[in-house]
N, C-alpha and C positions, 0 to 999 in steps of 0.2 A: 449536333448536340441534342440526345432525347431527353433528357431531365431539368423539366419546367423551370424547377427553383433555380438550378445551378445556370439556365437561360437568361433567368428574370437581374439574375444578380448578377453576371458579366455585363449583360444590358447596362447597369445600374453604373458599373466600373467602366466600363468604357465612356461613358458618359459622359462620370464625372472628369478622366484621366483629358477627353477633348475641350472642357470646359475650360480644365485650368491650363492646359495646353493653349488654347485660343487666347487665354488671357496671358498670357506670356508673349505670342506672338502681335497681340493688339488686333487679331481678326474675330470677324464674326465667326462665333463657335459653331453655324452652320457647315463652315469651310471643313474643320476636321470631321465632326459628326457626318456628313453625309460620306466623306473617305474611307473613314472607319466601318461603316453600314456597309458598301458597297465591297470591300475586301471580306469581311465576315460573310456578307450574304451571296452574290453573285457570283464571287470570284473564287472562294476556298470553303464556301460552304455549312460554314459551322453554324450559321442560325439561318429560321425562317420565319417570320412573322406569319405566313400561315401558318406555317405547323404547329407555334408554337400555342399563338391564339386562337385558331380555327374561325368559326363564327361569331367569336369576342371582339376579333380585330377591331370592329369596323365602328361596334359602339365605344370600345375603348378612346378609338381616335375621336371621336366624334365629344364624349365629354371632356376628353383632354382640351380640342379646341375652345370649348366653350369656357371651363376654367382659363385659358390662356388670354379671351378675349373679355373675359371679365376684370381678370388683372391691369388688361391693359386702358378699359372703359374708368375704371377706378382714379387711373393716375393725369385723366383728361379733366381736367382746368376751365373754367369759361375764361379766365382771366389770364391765362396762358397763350389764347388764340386774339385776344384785344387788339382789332386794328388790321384781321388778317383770318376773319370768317369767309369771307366773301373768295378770297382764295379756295381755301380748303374745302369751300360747298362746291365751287366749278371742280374742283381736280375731282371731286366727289360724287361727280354729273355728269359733266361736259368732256373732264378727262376721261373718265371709265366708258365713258360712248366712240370717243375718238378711238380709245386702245383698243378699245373692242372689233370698230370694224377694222379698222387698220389689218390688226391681228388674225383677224377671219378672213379677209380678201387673200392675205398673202400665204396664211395655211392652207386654203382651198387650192390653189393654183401649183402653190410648190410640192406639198405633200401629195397633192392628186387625192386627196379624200370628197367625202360630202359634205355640203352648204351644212348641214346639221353640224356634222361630229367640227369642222372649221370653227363653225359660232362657237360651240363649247367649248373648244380651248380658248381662242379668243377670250370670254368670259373667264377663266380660270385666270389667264396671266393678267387679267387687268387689277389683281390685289397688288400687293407689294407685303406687309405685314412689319407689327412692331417688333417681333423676334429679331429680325437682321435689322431694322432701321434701327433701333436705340441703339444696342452694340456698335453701330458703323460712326452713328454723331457720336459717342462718345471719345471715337480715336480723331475723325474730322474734325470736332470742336468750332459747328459753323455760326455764325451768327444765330442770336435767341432766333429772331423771327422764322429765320429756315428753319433752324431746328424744330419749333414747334407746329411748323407747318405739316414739316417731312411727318411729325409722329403723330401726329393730328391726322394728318390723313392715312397714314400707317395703321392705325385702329380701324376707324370710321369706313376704311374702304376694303377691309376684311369681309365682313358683314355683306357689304352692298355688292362687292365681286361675287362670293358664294351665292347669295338672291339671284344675282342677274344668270349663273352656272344650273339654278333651280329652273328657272325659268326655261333656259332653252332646254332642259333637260325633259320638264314636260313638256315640249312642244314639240322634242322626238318620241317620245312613249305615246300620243295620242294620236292614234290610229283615223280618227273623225273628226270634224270640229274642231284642229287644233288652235288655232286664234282663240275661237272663243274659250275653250279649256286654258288657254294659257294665261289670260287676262283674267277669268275668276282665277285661276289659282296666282297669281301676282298680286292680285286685291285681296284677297283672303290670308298669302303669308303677311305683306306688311301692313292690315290691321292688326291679324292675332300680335305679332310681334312688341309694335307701338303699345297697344293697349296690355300686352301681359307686364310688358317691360317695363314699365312708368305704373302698372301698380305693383307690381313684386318691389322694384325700387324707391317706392313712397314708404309701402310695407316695413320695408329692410329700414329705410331712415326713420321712420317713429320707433320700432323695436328697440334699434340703438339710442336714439334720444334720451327715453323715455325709460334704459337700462331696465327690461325688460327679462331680457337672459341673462344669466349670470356671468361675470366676467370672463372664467373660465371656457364656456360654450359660445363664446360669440364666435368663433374663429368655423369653430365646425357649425352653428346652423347656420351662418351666411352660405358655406359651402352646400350644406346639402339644401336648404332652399333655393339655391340656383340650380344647381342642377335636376332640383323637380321643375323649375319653372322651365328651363330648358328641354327637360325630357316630355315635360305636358303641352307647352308651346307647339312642339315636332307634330305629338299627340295628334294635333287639333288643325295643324296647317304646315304641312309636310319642308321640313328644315328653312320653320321660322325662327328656331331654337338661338339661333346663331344672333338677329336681331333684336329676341329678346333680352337674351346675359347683356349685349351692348350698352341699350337702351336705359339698363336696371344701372348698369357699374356707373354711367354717367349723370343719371342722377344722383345716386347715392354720392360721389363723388363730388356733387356740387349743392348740396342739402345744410341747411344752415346748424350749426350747433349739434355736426352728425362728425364725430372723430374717427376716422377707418383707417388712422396711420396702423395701428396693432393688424388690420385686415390685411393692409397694402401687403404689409412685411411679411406675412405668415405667405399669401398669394404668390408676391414674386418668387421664393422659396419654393414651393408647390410647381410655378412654371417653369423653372430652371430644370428639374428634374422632368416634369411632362415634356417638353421639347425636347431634350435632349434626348429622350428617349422614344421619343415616338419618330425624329427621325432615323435615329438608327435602324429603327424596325423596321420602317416605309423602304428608307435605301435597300433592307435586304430582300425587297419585292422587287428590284428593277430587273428587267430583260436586259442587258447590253446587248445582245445577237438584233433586240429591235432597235436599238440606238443608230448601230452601226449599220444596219438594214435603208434606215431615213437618209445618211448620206449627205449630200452638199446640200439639201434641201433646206435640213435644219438649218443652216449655217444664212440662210437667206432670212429664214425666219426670223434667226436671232437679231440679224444687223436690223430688219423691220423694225423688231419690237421697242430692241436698245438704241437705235440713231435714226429712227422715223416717228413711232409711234407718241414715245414718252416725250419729245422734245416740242411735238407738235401739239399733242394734248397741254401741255404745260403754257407753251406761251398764248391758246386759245383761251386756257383759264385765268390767265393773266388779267383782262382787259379791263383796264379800270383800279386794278389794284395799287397802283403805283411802285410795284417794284423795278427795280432798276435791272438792266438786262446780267449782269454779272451774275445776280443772287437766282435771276429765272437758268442761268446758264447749269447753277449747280444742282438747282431742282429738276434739272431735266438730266441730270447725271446720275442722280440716285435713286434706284426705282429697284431696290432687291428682291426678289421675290420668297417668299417665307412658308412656314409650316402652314399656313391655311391655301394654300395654292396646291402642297404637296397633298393634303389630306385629303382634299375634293377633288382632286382630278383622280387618286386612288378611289375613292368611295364611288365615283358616276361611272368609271371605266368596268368595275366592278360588274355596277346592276347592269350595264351596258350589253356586257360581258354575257351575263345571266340571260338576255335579250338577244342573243343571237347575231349582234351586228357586229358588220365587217366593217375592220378599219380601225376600231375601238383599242387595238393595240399598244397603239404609235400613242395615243395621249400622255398615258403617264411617263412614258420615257421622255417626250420633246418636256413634258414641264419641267421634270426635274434638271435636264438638259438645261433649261432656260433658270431655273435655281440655282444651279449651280455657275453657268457664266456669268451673270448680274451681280451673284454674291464674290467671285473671284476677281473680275474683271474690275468692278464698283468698290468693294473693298480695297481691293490694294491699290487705286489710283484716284478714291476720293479725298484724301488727304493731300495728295499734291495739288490736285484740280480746283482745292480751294486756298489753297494757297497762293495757285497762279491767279489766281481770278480775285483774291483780293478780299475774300467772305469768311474767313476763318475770324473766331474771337476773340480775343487778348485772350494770352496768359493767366486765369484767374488768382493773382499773385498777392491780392491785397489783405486785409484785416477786417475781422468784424469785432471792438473790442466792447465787451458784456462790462458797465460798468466805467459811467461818467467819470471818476474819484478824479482828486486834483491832478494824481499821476498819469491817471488816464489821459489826461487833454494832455500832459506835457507829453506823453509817447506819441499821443496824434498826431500832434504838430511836428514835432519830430519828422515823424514816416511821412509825412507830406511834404517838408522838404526836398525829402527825396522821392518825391513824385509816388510813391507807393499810394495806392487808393486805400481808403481806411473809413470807416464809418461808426462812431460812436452811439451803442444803445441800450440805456438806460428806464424808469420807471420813475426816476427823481426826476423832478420839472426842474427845481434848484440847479443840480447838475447839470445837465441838458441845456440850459441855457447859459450858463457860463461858455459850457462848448463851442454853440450857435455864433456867443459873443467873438470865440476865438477862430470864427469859421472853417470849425470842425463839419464835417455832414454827420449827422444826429438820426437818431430813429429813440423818438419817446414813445414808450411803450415797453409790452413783453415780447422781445425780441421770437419767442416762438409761439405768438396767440395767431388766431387766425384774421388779425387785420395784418399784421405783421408778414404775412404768408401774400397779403396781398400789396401792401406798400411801403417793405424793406427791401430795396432794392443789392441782390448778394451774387448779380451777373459777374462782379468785378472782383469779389471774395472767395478767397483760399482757404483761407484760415483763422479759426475763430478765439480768444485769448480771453478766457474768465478773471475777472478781476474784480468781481465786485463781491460786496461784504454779504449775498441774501444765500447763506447757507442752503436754505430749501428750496430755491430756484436756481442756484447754481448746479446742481446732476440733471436737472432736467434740459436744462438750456443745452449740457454737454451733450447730452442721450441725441436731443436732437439733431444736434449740426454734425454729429458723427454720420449720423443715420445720412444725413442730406451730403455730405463733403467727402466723407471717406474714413478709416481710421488716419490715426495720425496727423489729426486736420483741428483738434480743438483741444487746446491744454489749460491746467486753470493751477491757481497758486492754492500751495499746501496748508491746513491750515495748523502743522505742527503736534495736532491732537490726537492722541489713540487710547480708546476708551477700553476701559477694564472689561464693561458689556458689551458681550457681543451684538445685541439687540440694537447698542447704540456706536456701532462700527462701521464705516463705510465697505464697500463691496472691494473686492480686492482688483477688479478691474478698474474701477472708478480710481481706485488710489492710484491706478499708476499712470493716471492721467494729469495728478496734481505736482508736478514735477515744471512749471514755471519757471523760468527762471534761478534755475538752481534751488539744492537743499536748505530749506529751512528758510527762502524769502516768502512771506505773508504779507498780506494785505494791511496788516498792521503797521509790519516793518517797511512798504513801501510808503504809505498814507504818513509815518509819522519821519520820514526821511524828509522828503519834500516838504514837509509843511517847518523842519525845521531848515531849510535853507537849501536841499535840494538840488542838484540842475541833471536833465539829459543833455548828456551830449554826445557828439560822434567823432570818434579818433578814428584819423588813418594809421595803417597799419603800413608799413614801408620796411626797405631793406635798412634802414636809420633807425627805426624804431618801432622793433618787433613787437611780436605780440607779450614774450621776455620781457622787453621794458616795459610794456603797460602794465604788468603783471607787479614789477618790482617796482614802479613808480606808484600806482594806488595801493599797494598793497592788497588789504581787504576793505578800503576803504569806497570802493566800486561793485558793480555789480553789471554786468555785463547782460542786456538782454536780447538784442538784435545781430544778428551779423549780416552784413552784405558783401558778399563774394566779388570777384571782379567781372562777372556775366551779370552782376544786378541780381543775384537770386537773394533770398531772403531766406536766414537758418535761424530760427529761434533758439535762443538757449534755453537747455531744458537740465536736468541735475543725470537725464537718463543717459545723455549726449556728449562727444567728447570732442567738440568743432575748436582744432585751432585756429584761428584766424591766419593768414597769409600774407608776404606783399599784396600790395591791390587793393586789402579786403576793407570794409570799413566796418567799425564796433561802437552800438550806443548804446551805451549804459547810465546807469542811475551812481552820477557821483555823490558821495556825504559831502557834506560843507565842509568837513573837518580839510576834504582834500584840495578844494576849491581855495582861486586866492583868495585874498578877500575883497577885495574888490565887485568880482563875481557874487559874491553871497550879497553886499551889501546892496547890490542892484536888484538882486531877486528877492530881497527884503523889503526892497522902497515899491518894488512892483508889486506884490502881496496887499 
């Protein structure tokens, strides 16, 4: 393919076509991406990431990584890791030392190369990256703690693998004095790195604070001031660049009264498309003739890395932690290795390459080799592997409901009969403690402030049910927990009104979210149902008395808001939705007193 554009934008379609392909499949979208690259490029020719970028290539990849690890520095938490630094600093140390030599003894010996080119791969596989580790928890689903281990160190050990890759790399270029050259330039990247990073990212959190830039441009100068600080970091202390974006995202990320949700979003966006297409390109640089050339060699290599290296590095960094061997078993299972593995072993092979050494072949073929088994082998058998071991998370099945109101406690209590987790949270202290009294679990406060971010506990929540009367924190509440759960994860009662101005209309997205509970039930009409005599309850549904009969039995004098299926799932009723209940199922709904005996009513009068 000689025409750039027509290159650029198949690039772009293929991309996207393995993106949404992987997420169909539940695999890391590296799986199809690196398949696709390698049938395009090796095998039938049609692209070449030389050809297409020439002398571009290599800077392109290079600030692609560094947007990708800024995105990823961004989404790291101090409050995230609570209870489990001490982990993530050994596997960030002690593990990247282990892998390392591990990984160098057994490439020297098997591949028959030199102690030099052995070390550098060695340092290349000892990343892992957050590309394929978030993707892979999100189908595994393992307990908080692993998870934010895995991603925790998924970031953090990006950065420090490429350093440690810098480092042997000067220590083959220096012809003289290599120790001593290699140790200034090891002191010289991770000053400039530390000190550029933590002021660009002090920089970055007053700007924002302090609404400095205009709404509109915050998206793009965050962008281009890291990528100066990144391309001037290099500048000044040959691929500190990589440490600095880190350094910058995780401050800024944990800076007080600095809001980067709008950053986060626009970022992951940006890395979706940079990954996906910067592997494509990389795959269509592989030799297979040198794949097939390395032989059973590699294959020695692999079982090292995946059933020697990581296993041992893992329970080394263990000691002290108090993890239980289960959760070390499935840490030592998951170690994929990602776009910043792919990118540096192409970029040092490269100047290698320019340098005249022999041997420098076989690198980028054995990493991506080793990408490619970790993510196939890792991915499709890390979901069972936590299953068997007992480390997977519950089902996030439960409720977060926005909105103490009297009904609100009666639905809680409700769903907690049935064991459903549920969590009421409010801004009224009134409300919230009537809850407390019914021992409801409560969060008082603004359910999406940033204490709330720190002690709303929503490990257990699926889905989030707006119900309260504050018009103008009600879209924002929605905005957010969409953003955090997924579509389809937070719905909020209608408030019946459509305004002549357009100025004062809701968005037409937003409206079709207001579908609670069926057309036309409001906050009004719940709140003045229960207060006159009210009750939830839960009908079974049976081959005696279908859902037909509950239908002709209340009439319209019910309202149906729950169903539970007979696997226990949980279907909200919505006006969008057409769920008939089944034998098995059970249905709670908001009866009127008109339907109740009376009896019923006059206990729920005397309790009032």
């Amino acid at each position: 393919m000689t025409d750039p554009t027509l290159a650029l934008v198949t690039v772009g379609l293929l991309s996207i076509g393995c993106q949404y392909f992987a997420y169909r499949i539940r695999l890391p979208a590296i799986l199809p991406l690196l398949v696709i690259g390698i049938l395009v490029g090796p095998v039938f020719g049609v692209l070449n990431a030389d050809n297409l970028f020439g002398d571009l290539l290599f800077p392109v990849v290079s600030l692609s990584v560094a947007i990708i690890l800024f995105e990823g520095a961004l989404t790291l938490k101090y409050q995230d890791i609570a209870g489990h630094g001490n982990m993530v600093r050994n596997l960030c140390s002690i593990g990247v030392l282990v892998t390392w030599a591990i990984a160098t003894v057994v490439a020297h010996f098997a591949l028959q190369v030199t102690w030099q080119l052995s070390a550098l791969f060695g340092a290349i596989v000892t990343v892992t990256g957050p590309t394929v580790i978030v993707p892979m928890l999100r189908t595994v689903r393992p307990k908080a703690n692993i998870g934010n281990i895995l991603r925790w160190e998924g970031i953090i050990i990006d950065p420090i693998g490429a350093l440690l890759a810098v480092i042997v790399y000067e220590y083959i270029i220096s012809a003289q004095g290599a120790m001593s050259h290699t140790i200034f330039a090891f002191s010289k990247t991770i000053a400039v790195g530390l000190v550029t990073g933590l002021a660009v990212g002090y920089f970055l959190g007053i700007t924002l604070r302090n609404h400095w830039v205009p709404h509109y441009l915050r998206n793009t100068a965050v962008l281009t001031i890291i990528l100066g600080a990144f391309a001037g970091s290099n500048f000044v202390a040959h691929e500190s660049g990589l440490l600095t974006v880190t350094i910058a995202g995780i401050m800024l990320a944990n800076m007080r009264d600095v809001d980067v949700a709008d950053i986060l979003e626009f970022k992951e966006t940006l890395s979706v498309l940079l990954i996906s297409g910067l592997f494509i390109l990389l795959a269509t640089r592989l030799d297979l003739g040198a794949i097939a050339q390395v032989g059973w060699a590699a294959a020695i290599v692999l079982v090292s890395i995946i059933f020697i290296a990581r296993p041992l590095s893992v329970f080394i960094s263990s000691y002290g932690t108090g993890l239980t061997w289960r959760e070390l078993a499935l840490l030592s299972w998951i170690a994929p290795r990602g776009i910043v593995a792919a990118a540096v072993s192409a970029l040092f092979s490269l100047k290698l390459e320019a340098l005249g050494y022999d041997g420098v072949e076989v690198i980028v073929p054995l990493v991506f080799l080793v990408i490619i088994t970790t993510v196939v082998l890792q991915g499709l058998t890390a979901k069972a592997v936590a299953g068997f071991l007992g480390v997977r998370a519950p089902v996030p099945n439960g409720f977060l409901l926005f909105g103490a109101s009297h009904f609100s406690r009666l639905l809680a209590s409700e769903l907690i009969k049935h064991k459903v987790p549920v969590r009421v949270a409010d801004t009224n202290w009134d409300a919230i403690r009537e809850a407390r009294m019914r021992d409801i679990p409560v969060y008082f406060g603004n359910p999406i402030s940033e204490h709330a971010s720190l002690h709303l506990d929503m490990s257990s929540i699926g889905t989030v049910l707006i119900l309260s009367p504050y018009k103008q924190l009600n879209p924002l509440v929605s905005y957010h927990f969409e953003h955090s759960l997924g579509e389809n994860k937070v719905w909020g009662l209608t408030n019946n009104l459509t305004s002549a101005r357009p100025s004062h209309q809701v968005s037409e997205d937003y409206a079709k979210k207001l579908s609670l509970f069926g057309e036309g039930v409001t906050y009004g009409y719940l709140a003045s149902t229960v207060s006159r005599g009210g009750k939830i309850k839960t009908t079974s549904i049976t081959p005696e008395f279908t859902y037909q009969d509950y239908l002709r039995k209340y009439s319209d004098k019910a309202t149906p808001l729950i169903a539970v299926d007979e696997n226990k799932r949980l279907h909200v009723m919505l006006s969008s939705n057409e769920i008939t209940p089944r034998a098995g199922w059970k249905l709670i709904s908001l009866v009127e007193p008109e339907a109740l005996p009376k009896e019923e009513v006059a206990a729920i009068t005397q309790e009032k």
